[in-house]
Backbone bond lengths (Angstrom), bond angles and torsions (degrees), N, CA, C in turn:
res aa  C-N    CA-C-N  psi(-1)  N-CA   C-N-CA  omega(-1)  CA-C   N-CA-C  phi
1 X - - - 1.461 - - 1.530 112.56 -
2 X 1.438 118.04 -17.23 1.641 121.13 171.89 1.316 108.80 -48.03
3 X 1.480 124.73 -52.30 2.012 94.69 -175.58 1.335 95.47 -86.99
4 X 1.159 148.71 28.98 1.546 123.92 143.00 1.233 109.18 -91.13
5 X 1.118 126.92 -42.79 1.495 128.99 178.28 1.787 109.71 -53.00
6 X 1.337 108.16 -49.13 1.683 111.03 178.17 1.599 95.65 -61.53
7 X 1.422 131.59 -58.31 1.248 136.37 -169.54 1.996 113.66 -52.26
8 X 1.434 109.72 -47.70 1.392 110.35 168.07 1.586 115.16 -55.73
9 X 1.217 134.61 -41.69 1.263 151.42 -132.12 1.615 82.79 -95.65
10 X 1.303 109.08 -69.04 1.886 106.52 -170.65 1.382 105.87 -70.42
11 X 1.590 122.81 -15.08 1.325 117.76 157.36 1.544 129.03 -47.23
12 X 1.432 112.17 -47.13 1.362 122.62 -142.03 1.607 75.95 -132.47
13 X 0.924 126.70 -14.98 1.981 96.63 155.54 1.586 118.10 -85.79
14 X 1.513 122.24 -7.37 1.206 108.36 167.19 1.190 108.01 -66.74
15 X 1.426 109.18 -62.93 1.434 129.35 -153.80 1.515 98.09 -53.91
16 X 1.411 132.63 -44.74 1.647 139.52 162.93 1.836 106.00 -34.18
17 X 1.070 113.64 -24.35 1.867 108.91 -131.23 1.845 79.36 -133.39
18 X 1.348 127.73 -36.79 1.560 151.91 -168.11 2.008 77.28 24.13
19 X 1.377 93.89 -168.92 1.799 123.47 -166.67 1.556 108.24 69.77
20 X 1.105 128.09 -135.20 1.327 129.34 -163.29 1.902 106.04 -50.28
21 X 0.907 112.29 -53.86 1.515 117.45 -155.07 1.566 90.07 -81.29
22 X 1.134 135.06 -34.91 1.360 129.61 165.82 1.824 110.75 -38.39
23 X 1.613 110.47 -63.99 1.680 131.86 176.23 1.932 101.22 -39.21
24 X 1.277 77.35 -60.88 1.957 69.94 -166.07 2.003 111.63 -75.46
25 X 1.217 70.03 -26.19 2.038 61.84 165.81 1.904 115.81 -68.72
26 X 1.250 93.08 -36.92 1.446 101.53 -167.26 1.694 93.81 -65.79
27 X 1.556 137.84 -80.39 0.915 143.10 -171.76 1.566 90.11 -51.77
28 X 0.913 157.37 0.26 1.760 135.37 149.27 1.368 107.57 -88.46
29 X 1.578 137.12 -22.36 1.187 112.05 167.63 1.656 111.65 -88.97
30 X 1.820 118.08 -5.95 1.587 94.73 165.88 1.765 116.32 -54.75
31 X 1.428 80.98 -31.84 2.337 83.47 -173.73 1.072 107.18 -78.92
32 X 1.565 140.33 5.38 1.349 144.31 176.80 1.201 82.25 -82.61
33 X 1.588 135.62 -89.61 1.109 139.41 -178.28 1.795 117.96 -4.00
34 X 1.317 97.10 -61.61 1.797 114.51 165.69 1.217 128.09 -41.79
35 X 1.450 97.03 -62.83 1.437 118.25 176.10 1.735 113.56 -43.29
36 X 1.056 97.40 -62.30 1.764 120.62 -166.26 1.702 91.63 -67.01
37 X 1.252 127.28 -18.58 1.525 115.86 165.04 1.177 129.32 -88.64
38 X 1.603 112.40 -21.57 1.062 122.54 170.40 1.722 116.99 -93.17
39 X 1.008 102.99 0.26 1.690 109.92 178.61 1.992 93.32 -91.15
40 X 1.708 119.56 -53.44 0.793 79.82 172.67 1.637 144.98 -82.07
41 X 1.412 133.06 32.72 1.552 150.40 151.93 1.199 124.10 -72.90
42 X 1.763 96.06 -57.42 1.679 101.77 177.74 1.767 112.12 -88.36
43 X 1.142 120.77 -64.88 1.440 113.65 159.02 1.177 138.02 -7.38
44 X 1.348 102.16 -90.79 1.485 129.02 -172.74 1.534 95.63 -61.14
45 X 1.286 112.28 -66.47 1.782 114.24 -177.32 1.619 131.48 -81.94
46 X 1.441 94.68 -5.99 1.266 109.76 156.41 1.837 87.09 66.27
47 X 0.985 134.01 68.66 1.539 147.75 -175.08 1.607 112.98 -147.80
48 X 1.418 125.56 166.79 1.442 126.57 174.11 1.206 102.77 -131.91
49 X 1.504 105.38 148.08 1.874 108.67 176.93 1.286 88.87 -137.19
50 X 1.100 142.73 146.36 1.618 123.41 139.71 1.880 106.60 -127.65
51 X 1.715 91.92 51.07 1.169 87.03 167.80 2.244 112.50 -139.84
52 X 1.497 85.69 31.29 1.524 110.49 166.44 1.408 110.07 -42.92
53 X 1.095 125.62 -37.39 1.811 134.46 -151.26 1.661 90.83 -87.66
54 X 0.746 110.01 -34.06 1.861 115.08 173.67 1.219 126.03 -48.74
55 X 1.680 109.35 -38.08 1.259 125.21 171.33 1.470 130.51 -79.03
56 X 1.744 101.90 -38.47 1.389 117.88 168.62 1.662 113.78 -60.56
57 X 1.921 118.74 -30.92 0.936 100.67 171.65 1.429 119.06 -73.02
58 X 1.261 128.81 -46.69 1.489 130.63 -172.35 1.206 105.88 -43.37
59 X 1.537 124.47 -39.63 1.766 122.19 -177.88 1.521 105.22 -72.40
60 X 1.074 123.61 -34.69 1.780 131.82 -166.12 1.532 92.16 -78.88
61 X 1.409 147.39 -57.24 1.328 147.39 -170.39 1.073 114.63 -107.44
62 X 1.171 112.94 27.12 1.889 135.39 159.15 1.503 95.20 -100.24
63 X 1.193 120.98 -54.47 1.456 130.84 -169.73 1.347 115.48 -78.41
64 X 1.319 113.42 -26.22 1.281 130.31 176.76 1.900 119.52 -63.37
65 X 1.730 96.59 -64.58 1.586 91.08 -166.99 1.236 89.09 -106.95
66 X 1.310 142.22 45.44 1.560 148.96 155.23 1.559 100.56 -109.44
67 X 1.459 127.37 -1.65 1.634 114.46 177.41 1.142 84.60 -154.95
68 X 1.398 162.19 34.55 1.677 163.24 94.34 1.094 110.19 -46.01
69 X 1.347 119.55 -57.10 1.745 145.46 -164.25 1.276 126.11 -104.78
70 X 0.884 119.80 -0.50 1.664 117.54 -172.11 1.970 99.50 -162.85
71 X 1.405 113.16 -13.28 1.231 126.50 152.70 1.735 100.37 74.19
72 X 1.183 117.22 32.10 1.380 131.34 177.30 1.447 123.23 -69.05
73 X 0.875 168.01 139.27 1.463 169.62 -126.29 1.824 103.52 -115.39
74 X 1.444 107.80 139.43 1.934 97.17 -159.75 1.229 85.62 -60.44
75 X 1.442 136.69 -76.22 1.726 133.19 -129.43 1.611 102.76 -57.91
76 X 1.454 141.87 -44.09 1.141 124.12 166.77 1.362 121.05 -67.02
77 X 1.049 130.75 -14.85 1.856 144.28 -168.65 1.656 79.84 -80.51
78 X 1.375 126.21 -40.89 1.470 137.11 -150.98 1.420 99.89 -82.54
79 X 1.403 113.55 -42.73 1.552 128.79 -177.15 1.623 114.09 -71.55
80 X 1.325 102.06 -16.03 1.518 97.59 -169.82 1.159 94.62 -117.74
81 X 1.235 130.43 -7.53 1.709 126.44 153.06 1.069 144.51 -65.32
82 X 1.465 106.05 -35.28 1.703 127.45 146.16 0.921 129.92 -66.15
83 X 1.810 116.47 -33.21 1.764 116.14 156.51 1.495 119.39 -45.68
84 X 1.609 93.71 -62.02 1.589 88.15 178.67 1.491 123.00 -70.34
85 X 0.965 127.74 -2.68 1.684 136.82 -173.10 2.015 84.68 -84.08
86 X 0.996 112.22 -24.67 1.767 100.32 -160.07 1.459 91.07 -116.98
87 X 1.168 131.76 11.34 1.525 115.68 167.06 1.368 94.87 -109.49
88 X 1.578 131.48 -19.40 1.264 113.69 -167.16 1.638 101.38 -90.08
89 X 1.422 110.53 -14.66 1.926 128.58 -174.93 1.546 80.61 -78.13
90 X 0.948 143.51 -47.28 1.041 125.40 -137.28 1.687 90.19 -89.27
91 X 1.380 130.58 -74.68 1.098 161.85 173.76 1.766 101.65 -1.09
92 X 2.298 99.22 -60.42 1.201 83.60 163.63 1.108 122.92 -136.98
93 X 1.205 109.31 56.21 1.605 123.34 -179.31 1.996 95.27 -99.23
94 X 1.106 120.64 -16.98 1.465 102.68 162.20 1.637 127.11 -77.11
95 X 1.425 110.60 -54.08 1.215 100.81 158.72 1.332 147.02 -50.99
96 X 1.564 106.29 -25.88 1.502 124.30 -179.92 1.500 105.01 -85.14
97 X 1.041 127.15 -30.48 1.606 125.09 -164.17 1.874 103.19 -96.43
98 X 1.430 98.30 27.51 1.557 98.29 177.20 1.416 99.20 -103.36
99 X 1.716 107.47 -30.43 1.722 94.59 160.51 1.325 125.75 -77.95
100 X 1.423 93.02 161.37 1.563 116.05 163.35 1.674 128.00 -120.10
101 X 1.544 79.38 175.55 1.914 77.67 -170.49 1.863 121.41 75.34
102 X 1.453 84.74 -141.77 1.442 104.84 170.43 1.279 141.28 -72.95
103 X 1.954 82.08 -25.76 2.053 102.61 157.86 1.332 113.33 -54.70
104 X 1.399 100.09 -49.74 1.806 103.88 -172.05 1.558 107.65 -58.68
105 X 1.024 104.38 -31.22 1.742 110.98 -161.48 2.011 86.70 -74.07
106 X 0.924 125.95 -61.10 1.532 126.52 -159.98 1.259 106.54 -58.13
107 X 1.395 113.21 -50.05 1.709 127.39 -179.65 1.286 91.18 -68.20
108 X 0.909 148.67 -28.81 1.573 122.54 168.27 1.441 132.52 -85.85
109 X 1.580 102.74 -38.52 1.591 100.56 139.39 1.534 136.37 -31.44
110 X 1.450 110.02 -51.74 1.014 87.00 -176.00 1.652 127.28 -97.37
111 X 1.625 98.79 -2.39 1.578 97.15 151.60 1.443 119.93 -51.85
112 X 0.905 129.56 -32.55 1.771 132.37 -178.32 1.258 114.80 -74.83
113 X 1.409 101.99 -50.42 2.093 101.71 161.49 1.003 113.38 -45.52
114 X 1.840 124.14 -63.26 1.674 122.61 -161.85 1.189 95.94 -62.91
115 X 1.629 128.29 -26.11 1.708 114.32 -176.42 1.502 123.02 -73.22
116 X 1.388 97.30 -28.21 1.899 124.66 -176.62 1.459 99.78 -48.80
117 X 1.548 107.22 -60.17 1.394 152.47 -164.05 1.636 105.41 -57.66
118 X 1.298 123.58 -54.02 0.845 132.50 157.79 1.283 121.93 -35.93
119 X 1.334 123.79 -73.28 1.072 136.27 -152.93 1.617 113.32 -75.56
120 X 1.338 108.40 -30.69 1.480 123.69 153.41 1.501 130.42 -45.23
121 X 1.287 88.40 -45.79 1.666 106.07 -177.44 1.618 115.29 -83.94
122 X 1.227 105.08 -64.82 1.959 102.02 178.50 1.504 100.64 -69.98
123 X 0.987 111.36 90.87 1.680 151.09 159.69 1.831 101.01 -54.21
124 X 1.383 110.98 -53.02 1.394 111.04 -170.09 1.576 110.90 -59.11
125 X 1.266 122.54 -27.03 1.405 139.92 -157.56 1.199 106.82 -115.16
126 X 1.487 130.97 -28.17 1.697 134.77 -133.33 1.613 82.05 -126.25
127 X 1.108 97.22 -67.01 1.521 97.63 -154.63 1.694 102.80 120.15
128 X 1.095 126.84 -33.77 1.607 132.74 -168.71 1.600 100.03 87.05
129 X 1.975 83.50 -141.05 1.408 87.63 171.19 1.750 131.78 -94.44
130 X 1.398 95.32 19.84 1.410 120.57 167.00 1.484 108.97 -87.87
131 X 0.769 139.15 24.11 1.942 162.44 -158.25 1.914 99.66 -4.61
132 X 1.009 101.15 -132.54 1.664 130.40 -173.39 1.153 104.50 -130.19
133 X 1.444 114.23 145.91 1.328 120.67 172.72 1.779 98.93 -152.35
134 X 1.288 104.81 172.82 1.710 107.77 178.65 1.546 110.34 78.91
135 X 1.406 121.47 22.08 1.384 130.83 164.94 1.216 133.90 -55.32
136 X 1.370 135.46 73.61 1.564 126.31 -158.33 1.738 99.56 -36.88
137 X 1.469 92.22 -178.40 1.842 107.51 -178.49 1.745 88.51 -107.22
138 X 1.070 103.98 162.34 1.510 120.40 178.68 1.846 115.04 -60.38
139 X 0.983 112.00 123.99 1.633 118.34 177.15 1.317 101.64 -162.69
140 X 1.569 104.64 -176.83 1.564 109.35 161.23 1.665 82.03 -167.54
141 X 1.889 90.52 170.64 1.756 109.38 173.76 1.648 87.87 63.12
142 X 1.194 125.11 50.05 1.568 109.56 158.42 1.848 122.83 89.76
143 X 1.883 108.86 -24.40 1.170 126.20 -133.05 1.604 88.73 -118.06
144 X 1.338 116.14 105.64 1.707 115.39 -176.53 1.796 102.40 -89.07
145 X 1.621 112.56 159.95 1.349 114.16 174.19 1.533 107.03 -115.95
146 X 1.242 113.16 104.93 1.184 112.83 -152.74 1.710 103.05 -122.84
147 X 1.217 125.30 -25.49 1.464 121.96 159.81 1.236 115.04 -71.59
148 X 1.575 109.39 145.49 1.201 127.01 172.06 1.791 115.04 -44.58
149 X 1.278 97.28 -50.89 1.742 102.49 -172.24 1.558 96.76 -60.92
150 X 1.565 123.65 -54.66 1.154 156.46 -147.61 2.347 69.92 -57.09
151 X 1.102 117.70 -90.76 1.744 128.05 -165.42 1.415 86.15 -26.23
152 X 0.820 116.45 -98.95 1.505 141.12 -169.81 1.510 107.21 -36.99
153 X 1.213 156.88 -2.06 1.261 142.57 134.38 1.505 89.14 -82.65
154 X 0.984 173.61 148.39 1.534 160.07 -106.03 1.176 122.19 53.87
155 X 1.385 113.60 -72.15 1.133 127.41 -167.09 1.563 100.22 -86.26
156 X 1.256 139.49 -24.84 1.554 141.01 162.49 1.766 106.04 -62.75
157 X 1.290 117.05 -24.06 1.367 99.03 -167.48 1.492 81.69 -108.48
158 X 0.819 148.04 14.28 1.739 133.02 146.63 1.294 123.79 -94.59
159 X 1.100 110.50 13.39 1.306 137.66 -155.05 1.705 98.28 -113.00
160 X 1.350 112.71 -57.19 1.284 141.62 174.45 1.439 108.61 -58.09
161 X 1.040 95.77 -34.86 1.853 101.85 -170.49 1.575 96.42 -82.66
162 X 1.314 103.05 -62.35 1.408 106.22 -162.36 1.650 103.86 -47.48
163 X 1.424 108.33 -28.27 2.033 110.97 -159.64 1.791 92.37 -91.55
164 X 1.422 116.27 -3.86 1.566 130.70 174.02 1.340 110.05 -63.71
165 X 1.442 81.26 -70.65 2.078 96.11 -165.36 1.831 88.29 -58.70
166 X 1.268 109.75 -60.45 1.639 102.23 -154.02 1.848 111.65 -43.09
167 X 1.280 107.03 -38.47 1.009 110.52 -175.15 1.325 118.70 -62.27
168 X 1.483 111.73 -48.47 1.861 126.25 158.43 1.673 108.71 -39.45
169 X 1.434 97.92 -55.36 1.635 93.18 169.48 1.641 131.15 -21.80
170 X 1.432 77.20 -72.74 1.726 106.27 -175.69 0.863 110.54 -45.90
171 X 1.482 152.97 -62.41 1.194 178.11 121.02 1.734 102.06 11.78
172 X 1.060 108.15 -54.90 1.676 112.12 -173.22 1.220 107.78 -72.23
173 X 1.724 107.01 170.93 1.697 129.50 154.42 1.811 116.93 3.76
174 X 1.538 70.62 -73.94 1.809 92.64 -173.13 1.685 111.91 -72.02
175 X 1.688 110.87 -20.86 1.735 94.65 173.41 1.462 97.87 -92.81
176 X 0.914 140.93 10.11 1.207 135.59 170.42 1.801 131.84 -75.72
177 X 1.626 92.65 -60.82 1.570 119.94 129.58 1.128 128.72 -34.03
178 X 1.256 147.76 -48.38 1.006 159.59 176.75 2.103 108.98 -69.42
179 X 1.499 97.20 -48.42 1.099 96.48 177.30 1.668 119.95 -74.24
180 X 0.893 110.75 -19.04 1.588 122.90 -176.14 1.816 101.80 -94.47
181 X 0.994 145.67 -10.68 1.085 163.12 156.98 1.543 100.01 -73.15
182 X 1.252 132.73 -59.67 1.251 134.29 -173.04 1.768 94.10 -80.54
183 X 0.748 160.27 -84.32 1.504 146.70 174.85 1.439 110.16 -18.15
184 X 1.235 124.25 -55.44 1.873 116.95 -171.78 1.658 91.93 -166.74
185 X 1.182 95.26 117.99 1.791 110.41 173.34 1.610 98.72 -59.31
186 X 1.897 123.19 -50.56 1.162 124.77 -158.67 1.777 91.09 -74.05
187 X 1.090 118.95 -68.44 1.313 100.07 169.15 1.458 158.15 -16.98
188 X 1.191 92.97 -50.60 1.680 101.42 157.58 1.603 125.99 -74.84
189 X 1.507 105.42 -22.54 1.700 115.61 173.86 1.605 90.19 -37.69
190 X 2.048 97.14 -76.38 1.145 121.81 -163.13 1.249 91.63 -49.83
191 X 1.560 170.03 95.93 1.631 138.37 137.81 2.142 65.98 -160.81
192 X 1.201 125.96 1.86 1.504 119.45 -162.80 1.514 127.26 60.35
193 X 1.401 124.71 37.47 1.186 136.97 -174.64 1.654 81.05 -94.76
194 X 1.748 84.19 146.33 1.518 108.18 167.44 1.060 111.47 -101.64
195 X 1.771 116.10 97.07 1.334 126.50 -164.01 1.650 107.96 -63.76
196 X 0.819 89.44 -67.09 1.866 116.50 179.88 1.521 105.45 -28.68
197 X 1.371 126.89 -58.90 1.515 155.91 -148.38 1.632 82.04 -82.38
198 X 1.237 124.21 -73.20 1.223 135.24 -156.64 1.853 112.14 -54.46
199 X 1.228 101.93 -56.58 1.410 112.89 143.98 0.955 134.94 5.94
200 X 1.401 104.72 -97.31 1.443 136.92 176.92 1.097 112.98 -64.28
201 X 2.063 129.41 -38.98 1.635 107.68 161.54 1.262 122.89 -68.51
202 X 1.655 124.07 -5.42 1.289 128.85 -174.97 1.460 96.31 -72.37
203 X 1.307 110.79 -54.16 1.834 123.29 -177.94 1.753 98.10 -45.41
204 X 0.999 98.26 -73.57 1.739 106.64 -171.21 1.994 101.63 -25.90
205 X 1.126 91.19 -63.51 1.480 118.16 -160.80 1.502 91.47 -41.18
206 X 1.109 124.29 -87.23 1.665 132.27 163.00 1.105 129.99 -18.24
207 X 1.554 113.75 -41.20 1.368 129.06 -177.76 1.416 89.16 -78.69
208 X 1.356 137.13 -51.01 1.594 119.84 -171.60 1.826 124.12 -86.61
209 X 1.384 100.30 6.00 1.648 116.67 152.29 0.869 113.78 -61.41
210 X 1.416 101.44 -55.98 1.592 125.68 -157.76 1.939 112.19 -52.29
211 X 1.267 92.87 -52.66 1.461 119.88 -157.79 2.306 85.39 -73.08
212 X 1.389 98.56 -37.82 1.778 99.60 -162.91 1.741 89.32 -71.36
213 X 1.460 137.65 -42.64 1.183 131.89 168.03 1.371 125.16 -48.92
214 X 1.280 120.12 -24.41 1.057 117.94 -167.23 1.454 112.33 -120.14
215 X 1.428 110.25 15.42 1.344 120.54 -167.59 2.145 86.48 -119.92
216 X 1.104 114.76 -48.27 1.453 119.89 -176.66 1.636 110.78 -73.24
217 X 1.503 113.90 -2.00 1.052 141.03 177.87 1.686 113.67 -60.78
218 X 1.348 72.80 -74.15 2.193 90.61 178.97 1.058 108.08 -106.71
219 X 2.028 127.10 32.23 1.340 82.89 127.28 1.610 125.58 -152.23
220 X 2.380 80.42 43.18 1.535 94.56 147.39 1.505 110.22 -75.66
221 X 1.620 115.40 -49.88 1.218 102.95 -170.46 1.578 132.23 -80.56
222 X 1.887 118.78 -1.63 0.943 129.92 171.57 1.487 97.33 73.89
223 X 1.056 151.84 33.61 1.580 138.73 171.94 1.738 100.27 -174.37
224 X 1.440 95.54 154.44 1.476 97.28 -162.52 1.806 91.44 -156.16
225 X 1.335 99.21 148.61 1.499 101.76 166.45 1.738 113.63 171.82
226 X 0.696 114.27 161.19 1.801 108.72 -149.36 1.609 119.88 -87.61
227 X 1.180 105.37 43.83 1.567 140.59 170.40 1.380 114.61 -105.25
228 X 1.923 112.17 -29.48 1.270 123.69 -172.74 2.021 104.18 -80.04
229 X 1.508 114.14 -12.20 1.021 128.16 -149.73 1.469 97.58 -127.02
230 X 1.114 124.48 14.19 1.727 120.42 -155.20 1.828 99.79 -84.40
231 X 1.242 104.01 -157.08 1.468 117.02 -174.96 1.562 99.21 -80.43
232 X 1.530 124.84 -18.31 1.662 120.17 -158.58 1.686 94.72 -82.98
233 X 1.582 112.06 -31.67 1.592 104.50 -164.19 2.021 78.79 -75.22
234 X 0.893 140.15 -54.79 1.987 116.60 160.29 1.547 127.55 19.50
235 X 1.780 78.12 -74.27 1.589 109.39 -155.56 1.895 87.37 -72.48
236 X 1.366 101.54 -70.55 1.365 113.45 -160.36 1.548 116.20 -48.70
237 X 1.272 127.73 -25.00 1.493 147.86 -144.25 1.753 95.25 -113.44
238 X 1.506 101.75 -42.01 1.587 88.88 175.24 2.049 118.93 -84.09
239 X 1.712 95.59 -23.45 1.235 100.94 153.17 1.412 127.56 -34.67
240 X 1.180 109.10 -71.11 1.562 108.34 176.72 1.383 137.69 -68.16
241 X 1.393 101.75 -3.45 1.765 113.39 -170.05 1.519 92.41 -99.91
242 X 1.558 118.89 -15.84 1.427 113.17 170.27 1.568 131.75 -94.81
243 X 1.605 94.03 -23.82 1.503 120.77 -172.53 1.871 80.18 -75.41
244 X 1.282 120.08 -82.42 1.275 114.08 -176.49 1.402 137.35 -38.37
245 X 1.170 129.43 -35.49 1.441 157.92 -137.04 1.091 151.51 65.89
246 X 1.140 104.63 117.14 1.722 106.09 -176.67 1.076 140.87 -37.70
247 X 0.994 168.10 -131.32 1.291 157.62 138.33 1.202 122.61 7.84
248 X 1.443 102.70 30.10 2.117 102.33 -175.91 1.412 97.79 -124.95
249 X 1.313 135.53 151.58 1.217 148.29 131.85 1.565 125.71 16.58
250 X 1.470 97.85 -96.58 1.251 129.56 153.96 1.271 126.27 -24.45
251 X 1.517 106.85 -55.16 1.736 120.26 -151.79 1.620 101.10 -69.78
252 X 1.092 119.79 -25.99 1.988 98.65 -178.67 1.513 104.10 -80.11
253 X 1.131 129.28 -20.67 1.500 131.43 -167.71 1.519 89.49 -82.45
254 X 1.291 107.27 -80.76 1.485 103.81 177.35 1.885 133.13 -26.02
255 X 1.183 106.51 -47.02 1.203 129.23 -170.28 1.573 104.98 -76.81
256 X 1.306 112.84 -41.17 1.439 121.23 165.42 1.390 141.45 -74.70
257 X 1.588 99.30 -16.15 1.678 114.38 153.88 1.411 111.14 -88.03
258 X 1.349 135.60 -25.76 0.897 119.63 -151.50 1.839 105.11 -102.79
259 X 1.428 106.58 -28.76 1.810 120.52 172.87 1.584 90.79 -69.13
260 X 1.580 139.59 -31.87 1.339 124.31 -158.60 1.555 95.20 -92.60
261 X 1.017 106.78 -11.61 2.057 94.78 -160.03 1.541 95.77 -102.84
262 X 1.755 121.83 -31.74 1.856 118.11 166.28 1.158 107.26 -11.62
263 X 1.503 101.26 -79.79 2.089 113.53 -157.10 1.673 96.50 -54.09
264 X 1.263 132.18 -28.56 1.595 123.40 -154.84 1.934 83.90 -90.80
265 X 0.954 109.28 -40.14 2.196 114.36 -161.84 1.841 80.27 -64.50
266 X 1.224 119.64 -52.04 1.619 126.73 -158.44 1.438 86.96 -86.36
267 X 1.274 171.72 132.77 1.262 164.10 69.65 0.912 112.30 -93.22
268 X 1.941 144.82 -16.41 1.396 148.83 159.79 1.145 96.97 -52.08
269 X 1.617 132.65 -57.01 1.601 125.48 -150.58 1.513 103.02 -66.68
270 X 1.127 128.90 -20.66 1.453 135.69 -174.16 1.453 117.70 52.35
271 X 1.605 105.77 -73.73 1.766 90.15 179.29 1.737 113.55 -87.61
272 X 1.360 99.54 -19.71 1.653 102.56 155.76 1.143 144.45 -90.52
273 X 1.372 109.72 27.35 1.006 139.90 147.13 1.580 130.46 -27.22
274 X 1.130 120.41 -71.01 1.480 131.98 177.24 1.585 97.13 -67.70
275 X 1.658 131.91 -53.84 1.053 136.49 -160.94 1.545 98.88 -45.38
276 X 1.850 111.39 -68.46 1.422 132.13 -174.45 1.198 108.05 -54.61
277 X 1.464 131.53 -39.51 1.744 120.79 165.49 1.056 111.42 -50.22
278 X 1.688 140.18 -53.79 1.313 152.71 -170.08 1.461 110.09 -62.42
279 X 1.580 112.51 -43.25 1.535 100.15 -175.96 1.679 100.61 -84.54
280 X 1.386 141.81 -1.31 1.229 121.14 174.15 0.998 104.00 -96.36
281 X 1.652 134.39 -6.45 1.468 125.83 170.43 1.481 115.24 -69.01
282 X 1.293 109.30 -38.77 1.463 130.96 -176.85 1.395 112.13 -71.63
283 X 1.194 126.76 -30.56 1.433 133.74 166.77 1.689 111.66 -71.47
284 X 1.133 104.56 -52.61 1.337 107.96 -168.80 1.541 106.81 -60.45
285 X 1.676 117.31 -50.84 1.491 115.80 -175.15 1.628 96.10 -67.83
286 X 1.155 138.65 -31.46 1.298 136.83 172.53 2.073 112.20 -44.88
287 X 1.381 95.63 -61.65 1.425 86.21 -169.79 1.685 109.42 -97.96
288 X 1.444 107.03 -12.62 1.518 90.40 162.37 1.872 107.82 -134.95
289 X 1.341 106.86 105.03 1.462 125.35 -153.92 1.895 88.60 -73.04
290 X 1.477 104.01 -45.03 1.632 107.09 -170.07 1.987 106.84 -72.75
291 X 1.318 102.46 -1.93 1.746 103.77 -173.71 1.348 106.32 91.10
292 X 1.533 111.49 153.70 1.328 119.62 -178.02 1.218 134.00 -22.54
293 X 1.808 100.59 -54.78 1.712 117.59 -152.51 1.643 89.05 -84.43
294 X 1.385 110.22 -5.09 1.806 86.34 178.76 1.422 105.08 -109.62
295 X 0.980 108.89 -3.44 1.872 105.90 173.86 1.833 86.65 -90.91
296 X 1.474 147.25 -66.59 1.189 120.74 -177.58 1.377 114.07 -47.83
297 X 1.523 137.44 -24.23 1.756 113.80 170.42 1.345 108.91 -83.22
298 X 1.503 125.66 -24.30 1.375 119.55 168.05 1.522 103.60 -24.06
299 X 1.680 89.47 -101.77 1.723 105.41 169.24 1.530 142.20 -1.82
300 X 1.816 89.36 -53.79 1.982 85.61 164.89 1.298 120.70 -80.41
301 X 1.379 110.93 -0.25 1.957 91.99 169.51 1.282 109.98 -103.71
302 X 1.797 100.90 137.61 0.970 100.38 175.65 1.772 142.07 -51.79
């Protein structure tokens, strides 16, 4: 119960304290949201994508110029962002999920480029790299969420949900499957697991995190543009699913408060700054190689 307990605590002291520390908590639980979709692909299925960010954009600029542009209300702008985030996962998440390895890793890369790419280019729709702006804040029935505290008890209870289901996941049919798939693909053939099938709802599953992060994205922050979507949310996003732990519960929540709050603990050092982020990354994967949440369950057994 230690990273929920650490995880409530920096929750509910922003929200106590709201203004700045409210903002950066909130934008660390949109990447919780992320995280926990991409944990269940790589985690749970023991697979690599690093082309997740592809999906988060289609939900973020689904949501975007469907309630900028056409002046639509977020939660359906939201609904049809995740539709399309899971027909396009779907579309080529069969063909793509026949590789492995490092194949898988490239082919998914470069779904995230052609999406990057995209979004750069249709100018008529996008904006480019002049993005979107004029994004309502999240509400429905008339009723906008427009305080800081107001997002962020929001964005904590989707947060909650999302670390809900996954956990229900795990536990079920499909985490079971999933786990035996992640131990030996040939193995599970043989045990009659539908390797392939299993897969691909793992993909889905992620892909429609993906798309809800990146859709609750712009329109806390009201502006969007394809910098928010680049190769760094990659870098940064797999950071935390490792810093936290992989295949644990806990570990994207964890991992995602704890990579977002570094730069704010380090902002005294100023030009050592980057240095002091780097050596606590390096420490941390040093003494806990599996991520936080599994060195805190280490610990509680006796």
């Amino acid at each position: 119960m230690l990273p929920y307990g650490f995880a409530a605590a920096v929750v509910g002291y922003a929200i106590a304290v709201g203004g700045y520390p409210a903002t950066v908590v909130g934008f660390a639980l949109i990447y919780a949201v992320f995280v926990i979709g991409l944990n269940l692909f790589m985690g749970f299925a023991n697979q690599v994508s690093f082309g997740q960010n592809a999906f988060a954009a289609i939900g973020g600029y689904t949501s975007a110029v469907l309630t900028a542009t056409y002046e639509w209300t977020p939660l359906p702008a939201m609904g049809v962002g995740m539709a399309a985030a899971l027909v396009i996962a779907g579309l080529i998440g069969w063909p793509t999920l026949r590789l492995k390895g490092h194949y898988l890793a490239m082919g998914t890369l470069a779904i995230g480029l052609i999406v990057q790419e995209i979004t750069v280019e249709w100018t008529s729709v996008t904006q480019g790299y002049m993005g979107l702006s004029g994004i309502p804040p999240m509400g429905a029935f008339g009723f906008e969420i427009t305080s800081d505290r107001g997002q962020l008890i929001m964005l904590a209870s989707v947060v909650a949900a999302a670390t809900f289901l996954s956990a229900r996941l795990k536990r079920s049919r499909m985490g079971r499957a999933l786990s035996a798939v992640a131990g030996s693909e040939e193995a599970a053939r043989a045990l009659g697991i539908a390797v392939a099938r299993y897969k691909l709802l793992a993909f889905l599953l992620s892909a429609a995190l993906a798309s809800l992060a990146g859709s609750l994205f712009v329109h806390v922050v009201g502006f969007v543009s394809p910098e928010v979507f680049g190769l760094h949310m990659v870098i940064l996003t797999f950071t935390m699913l490792y810093v936290g732990g992989i295949g644990t519960i806990a570990g994207p929540v964890v991992g995602a408060l704890i990579i977002s709050l570094l730069p704010e603990t380090f902002r005294g050092f100023k030009e050592y700054q980057d240095l002091a982020y780097g050596a606590a990354l390096i420490l941390m994967l040093i003494y806990a190689p599996k991520g936080l949440s599994a060195l805190f369950s280490h610990r509680r057994r006796p």
